[in-house]
N, C-alpha and C positions, 0 to 999 in steps of 0.2 A: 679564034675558033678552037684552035687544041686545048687552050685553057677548058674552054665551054665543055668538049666533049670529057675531058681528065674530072673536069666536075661531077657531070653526070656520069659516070662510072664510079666514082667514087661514094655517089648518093647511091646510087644499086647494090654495092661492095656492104656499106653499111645498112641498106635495106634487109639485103638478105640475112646478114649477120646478126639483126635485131629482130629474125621468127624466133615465136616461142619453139621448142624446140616439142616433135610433134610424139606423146607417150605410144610404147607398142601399142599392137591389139593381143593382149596375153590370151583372149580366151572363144577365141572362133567358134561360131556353132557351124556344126557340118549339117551340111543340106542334102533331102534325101533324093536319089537319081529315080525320079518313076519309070524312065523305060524296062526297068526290070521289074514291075508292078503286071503279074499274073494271079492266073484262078489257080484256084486247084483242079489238078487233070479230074477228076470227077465229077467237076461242077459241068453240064455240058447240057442245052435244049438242041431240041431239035431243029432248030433256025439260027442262021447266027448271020450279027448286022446292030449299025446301032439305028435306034429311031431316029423316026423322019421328023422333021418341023411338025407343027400342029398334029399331033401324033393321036389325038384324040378323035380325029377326024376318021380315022380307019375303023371307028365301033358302026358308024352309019348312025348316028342318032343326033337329028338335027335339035332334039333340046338341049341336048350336050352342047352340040356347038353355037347354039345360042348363046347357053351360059358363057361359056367360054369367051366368045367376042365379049359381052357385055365387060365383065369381069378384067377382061385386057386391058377397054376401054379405058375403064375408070373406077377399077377396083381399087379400098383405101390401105390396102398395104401397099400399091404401088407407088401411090403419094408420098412416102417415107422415102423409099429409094430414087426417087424421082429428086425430091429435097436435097439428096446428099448429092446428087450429081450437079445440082445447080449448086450448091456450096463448095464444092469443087471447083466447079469453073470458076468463079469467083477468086479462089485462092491463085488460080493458075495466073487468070488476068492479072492479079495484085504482083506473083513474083517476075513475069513477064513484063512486067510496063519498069521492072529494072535493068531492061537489057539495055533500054534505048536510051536516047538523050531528052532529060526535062527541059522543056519552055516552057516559061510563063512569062504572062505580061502584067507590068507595075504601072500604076500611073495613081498620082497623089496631088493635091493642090492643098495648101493651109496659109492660112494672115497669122503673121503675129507680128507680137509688138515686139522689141528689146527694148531692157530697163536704159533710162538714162543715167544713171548710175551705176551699174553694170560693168560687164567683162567690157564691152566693148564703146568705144567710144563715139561722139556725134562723130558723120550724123548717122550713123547705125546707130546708135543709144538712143533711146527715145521716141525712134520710126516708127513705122507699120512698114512691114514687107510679105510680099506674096510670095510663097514660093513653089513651082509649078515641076512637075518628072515626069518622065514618059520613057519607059526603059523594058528589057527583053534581058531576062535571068534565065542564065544555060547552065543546065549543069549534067554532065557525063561520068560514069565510072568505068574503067579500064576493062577491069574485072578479068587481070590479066593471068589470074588460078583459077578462072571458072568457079569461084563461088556462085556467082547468079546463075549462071548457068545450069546448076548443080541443084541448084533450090528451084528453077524451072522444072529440071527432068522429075523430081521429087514430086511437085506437081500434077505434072503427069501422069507419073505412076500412079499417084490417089487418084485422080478424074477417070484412068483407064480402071482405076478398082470398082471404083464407085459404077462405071457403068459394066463391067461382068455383074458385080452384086446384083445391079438392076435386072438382067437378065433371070439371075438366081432364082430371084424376089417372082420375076414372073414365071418360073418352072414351078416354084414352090406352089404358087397359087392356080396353077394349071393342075396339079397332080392334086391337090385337098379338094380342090371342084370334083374332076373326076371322082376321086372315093369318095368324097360325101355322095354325089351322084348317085354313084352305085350301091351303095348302100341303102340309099332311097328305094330306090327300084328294087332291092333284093329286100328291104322290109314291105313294100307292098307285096311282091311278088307270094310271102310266106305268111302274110296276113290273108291272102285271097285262098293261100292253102289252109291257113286254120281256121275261115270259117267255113269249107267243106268238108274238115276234120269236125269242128263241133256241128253242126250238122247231123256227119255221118252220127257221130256217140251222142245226141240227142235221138236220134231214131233207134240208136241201141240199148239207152235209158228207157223208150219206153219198149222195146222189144222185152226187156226184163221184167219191166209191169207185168205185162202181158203174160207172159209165162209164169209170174209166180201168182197170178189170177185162179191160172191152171193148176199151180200146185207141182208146175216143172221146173222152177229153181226157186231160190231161199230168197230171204233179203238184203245179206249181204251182197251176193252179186250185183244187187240195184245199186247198194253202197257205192261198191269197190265202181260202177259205172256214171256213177254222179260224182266222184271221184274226180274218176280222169276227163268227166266235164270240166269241172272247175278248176283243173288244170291247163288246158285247153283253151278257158275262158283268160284267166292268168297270159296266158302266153301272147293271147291277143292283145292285152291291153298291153302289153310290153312293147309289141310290136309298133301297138299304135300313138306310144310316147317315142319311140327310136323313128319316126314317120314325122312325128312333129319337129323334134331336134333337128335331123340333117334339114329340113325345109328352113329354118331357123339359121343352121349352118349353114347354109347355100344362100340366103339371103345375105347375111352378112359379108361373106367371102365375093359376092357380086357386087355387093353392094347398091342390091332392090332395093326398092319400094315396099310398099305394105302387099301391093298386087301384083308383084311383078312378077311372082310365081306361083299365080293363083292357076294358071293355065296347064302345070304340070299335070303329066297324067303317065299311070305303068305303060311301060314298053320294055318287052323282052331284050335287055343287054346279051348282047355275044360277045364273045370271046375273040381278040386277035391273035394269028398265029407269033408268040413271043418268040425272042432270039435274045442270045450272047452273042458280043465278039469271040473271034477265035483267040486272039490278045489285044491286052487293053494298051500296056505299056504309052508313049507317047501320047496316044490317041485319048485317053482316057484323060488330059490333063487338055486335049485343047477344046473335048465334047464337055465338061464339067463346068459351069459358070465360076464355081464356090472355089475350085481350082486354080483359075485364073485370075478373082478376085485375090487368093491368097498370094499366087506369081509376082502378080503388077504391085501388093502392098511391100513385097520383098523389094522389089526395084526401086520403088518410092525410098524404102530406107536406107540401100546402098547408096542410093544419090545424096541422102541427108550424111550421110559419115563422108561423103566428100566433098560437101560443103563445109562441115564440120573440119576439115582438114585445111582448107584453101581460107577457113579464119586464121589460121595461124600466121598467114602471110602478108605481107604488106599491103593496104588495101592505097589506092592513085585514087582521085578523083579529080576533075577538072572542074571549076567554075568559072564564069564568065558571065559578063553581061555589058549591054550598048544601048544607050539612050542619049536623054536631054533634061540638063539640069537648070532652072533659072530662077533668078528671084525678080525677074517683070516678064510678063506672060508675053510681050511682043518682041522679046527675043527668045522666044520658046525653039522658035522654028532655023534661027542661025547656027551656022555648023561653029561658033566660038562655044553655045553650050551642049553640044556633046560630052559622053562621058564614054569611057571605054574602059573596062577591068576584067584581066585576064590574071585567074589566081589556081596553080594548083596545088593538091594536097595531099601530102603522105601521111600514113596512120600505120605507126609502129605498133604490135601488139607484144612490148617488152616487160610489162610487170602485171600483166591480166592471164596468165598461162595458167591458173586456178579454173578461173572461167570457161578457158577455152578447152582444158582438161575433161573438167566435167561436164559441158556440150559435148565433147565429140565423145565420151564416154557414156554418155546418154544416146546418141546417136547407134553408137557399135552396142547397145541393151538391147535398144529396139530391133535394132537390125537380128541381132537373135532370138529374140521373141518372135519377129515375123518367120524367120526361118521354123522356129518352133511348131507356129503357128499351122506352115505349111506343109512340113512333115506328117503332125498329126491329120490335116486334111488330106491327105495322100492314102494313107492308112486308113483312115474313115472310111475314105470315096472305094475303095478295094473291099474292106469288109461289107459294107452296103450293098455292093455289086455280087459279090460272092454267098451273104446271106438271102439276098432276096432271089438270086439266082436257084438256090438249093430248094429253097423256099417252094419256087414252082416245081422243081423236080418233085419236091413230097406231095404237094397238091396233085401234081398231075397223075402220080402213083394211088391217093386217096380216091381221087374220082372214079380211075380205072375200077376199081375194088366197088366203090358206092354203087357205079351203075349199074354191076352184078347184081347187088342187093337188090337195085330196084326191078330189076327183070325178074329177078326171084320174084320177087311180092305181084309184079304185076301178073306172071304165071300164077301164083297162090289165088289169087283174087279169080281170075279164070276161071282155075279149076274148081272153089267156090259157088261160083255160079250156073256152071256147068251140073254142080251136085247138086245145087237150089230146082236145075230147071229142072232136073230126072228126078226130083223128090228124095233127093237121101244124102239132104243137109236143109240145116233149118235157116231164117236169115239172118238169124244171130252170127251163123259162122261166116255169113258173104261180107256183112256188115265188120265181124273184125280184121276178115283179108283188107277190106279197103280202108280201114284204118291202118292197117299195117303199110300199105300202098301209100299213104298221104304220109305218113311218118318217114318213109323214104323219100319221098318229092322234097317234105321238109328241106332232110338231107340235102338233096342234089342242089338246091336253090343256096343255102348253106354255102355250100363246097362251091358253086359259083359265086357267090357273091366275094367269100376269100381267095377264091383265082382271079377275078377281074382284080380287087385291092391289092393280089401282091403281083400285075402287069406293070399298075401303075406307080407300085414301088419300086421295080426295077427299069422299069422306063426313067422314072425319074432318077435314080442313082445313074441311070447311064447319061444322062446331060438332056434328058426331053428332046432333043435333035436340036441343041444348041449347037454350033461351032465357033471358035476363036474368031472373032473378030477384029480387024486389023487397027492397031493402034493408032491413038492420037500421036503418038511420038515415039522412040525408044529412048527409055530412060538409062543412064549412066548404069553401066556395069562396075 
């Protein structure tokens, strides 16, 4: 027994002593701390909070949220991120089914003859013999450095990435709905105003006939009003190719049919009251899918550089296997043919340290590309937050200023009519107040259509009311 155990101490002594020996890490990349991730004290709405789940549901418009469902369903961007997460699982399963122990089962039957002239002699030279197995092959690894282990959590970390992306994937396709959406609705909305602008300056084109009938204006001024018709005409057809696009865009991004948005029709979009956090810091990494996606790929590759590490070490494996050997099948079943083999196995890794160099030096690359990686998304998610945040400040400041203008015009057009009814304005001039008055609506339709689109860009920079959801595992630090 002392001999036994002075041996197997002695096999460990020389185990250990034959690791490749494992090179520094010369060149760490330092990872950035988001809890000190703020705005600027300037940047500041009036509301502050981050969005709720289904955040679209707050405009009240059940085309919206039509779209939406459908497009969640079984929208084909999703299918892409939906793929990587079933190839992920796959991967996990594949390093997972190495933690355990293999069984299999062998069983084989074959005749053959041996030469009578041969190795062996009558009366095996010359015979026919059967020979019949039936056997159970074990085989275990130790895995006493957590390399599988290591390649599990790595796993993990991809599967936990792949499903934030997934999420991502679906924020992404929530907010390009919504703005194409809105865009739809604000290119009707300013097509219904330019054809009561051309309209209005067709009745103005011919109010100029008409006066210069009289010998009360020139022909120019007919010009200069057939003019800003066919400007007007212009503007329509604009509207009415950016009407057909988003329908086009929204079909695709749902992934309709030829009719499945044939049913759309204008509805006045409102406005949600938006908000900031007060600070984003933490909060801001675990509301962000793209964030987290970037997190769990960092973890995945910490786990690979210690895998990458625990190669250097001796890898055990145990095999083993119990069956029935015979050559006449009616002693198949007698415990004389039994077989039993119990074999373990050390693997020194003493002149492959090139290999294992550059593995785990490909491991600690990645690992700083991911950290890279994650940095830069940190810094993104912050700028994004912070420009679309300012963003509404200036809209919200434009609007204030627009909708003076258009009270102004609306009073102008008034007072216009006011002079038409007491006789001391002719309707040339009522007629340009309310051109005046529709070229502001323009405006306001305008300026909303760019305050709902930069909602939904700060909605979406603040995570869409994603929250961190709780992992498949925690992967290796």
């Amino acid at each position: 027994m002392k001999i036994t155990v002075l041996a197997l101490a002695a096999g460990l002594a020389l185990a250990l002593a034959g690791c490749a020996q494992i090179m520094p890490d010369l060149h760490p990349q330092a990872k950035r701390d988001i809890a000190s991730a703020e705005l600027a004290a300037g940047i500041k709405l009036a509301h502050e909070g981050w969005p709720e789940a289904q955040w679209w549901t707050a405009y009240h418009d059940e085309q919206l949220n039509a779209l939406m469902k459908q497009a969640l369903a079984s929208g084909p961007s999703l299918e892409v991120a939906a793929a990587h997460i079933g190839a992920a699982r796959s991967a996990l399963s594949r390093s997972a089914a190495d933690l355990g122990i293999d069984v299999e089962a062998y069983a084989n039957a074959n005749r053959q003859r041996y030469s009578g002239t041969g190795l062996f002699p009558a009366p095996i030279g010359g015979a026919y013999f059967t020979s019949e197995t039936l056997r159970l092959d074990l085989r275990y690894n130790f895995d006493w450095w957590g390399k599988n282990r290591a390649q599990v959590a790595a796993a993990v970390g991809e599967l936990n990435a792949d499903r934030a992306a997934y999420a991502d994937s679906e924020q992404l396709l929530a907010a390009a709905i919504a703005q194409s959406y809105f865009r739809l609705q604000g290119a009707w909305a300013r097509l219904d105003n330019a054809e009561q602008m051309a309209a209005a300056q067709t009745a103005l084109v011919q109010d100029k006939a008409r006066r210069i009938a009289r010998g009360l204006a020139n022909a120019d001024e007919q010009r200069g009003a057939e003019a800003d018709l066919s400007l007007i005409r212009k503007q329509q057809a604009v509207l009415q190719a950016d009407i057909e696009h988003e329908r086009e865009a929204l079909r695709a991004l749902a992934g309709a049919d030829n009719t499945a948005l044939a049913d759309l029709k204008p509805v006045a979009p409102t406005s949600t009251p938006h908000a900031l956090p007060a600070h984003l810091g933490m909060d801001l990494l675990a509301r962000r899918p793209d964030l987290q996606a970037a997190r769990w790929k960092l973890e995945a590759s910490l786990s690979k550089i210690d895998a990458a590490k625990a190669a250097f070490y001796p890898d055990v494996n145990l095999t083993g296997s119990i069956g029935l050997d015979t050559v006449k099948v009616e002693n198949l079943l007698q415990a004389a043919s039994r077989t039993v083999y119990l074999g373990p196995t050390l693997t020194l890794p003493l002149f492959d340290s090139k290999r294992l160099d550059a593995q785990l030096d490909g491991a600690r690359t990645g690992r700083n590309e991911r950290i890279a990686e994650y940095n830069q998304a940190i810094v993104e998610a912050v700028r994004e937050v912070a420009q679309d945040g300012a963003q509404l400040q200036g809209i919200e400041r434009q609007i204030a200023q627009q909708t003076a203008a258009t009270g102004s015009a609306r009073a102008q057009l008034a007072s216009a009519q006011a002079r038409l009814d007491h006789g001391l304005a002719d309707n040339g001039s009522v007629l340009n107040a309310r051109l005046a008055l529709l070229r502001q609506r323009d405006a306001d339709f305008y300026l909303q259509q760019v305050q709902l689109l930069a909602e939904v860009a700060l909605t979406n920079a603040l995570g869409g009311g994603y929250h961190e959801q709780a992992p498949l595992a925690t992967a290796s630090k």
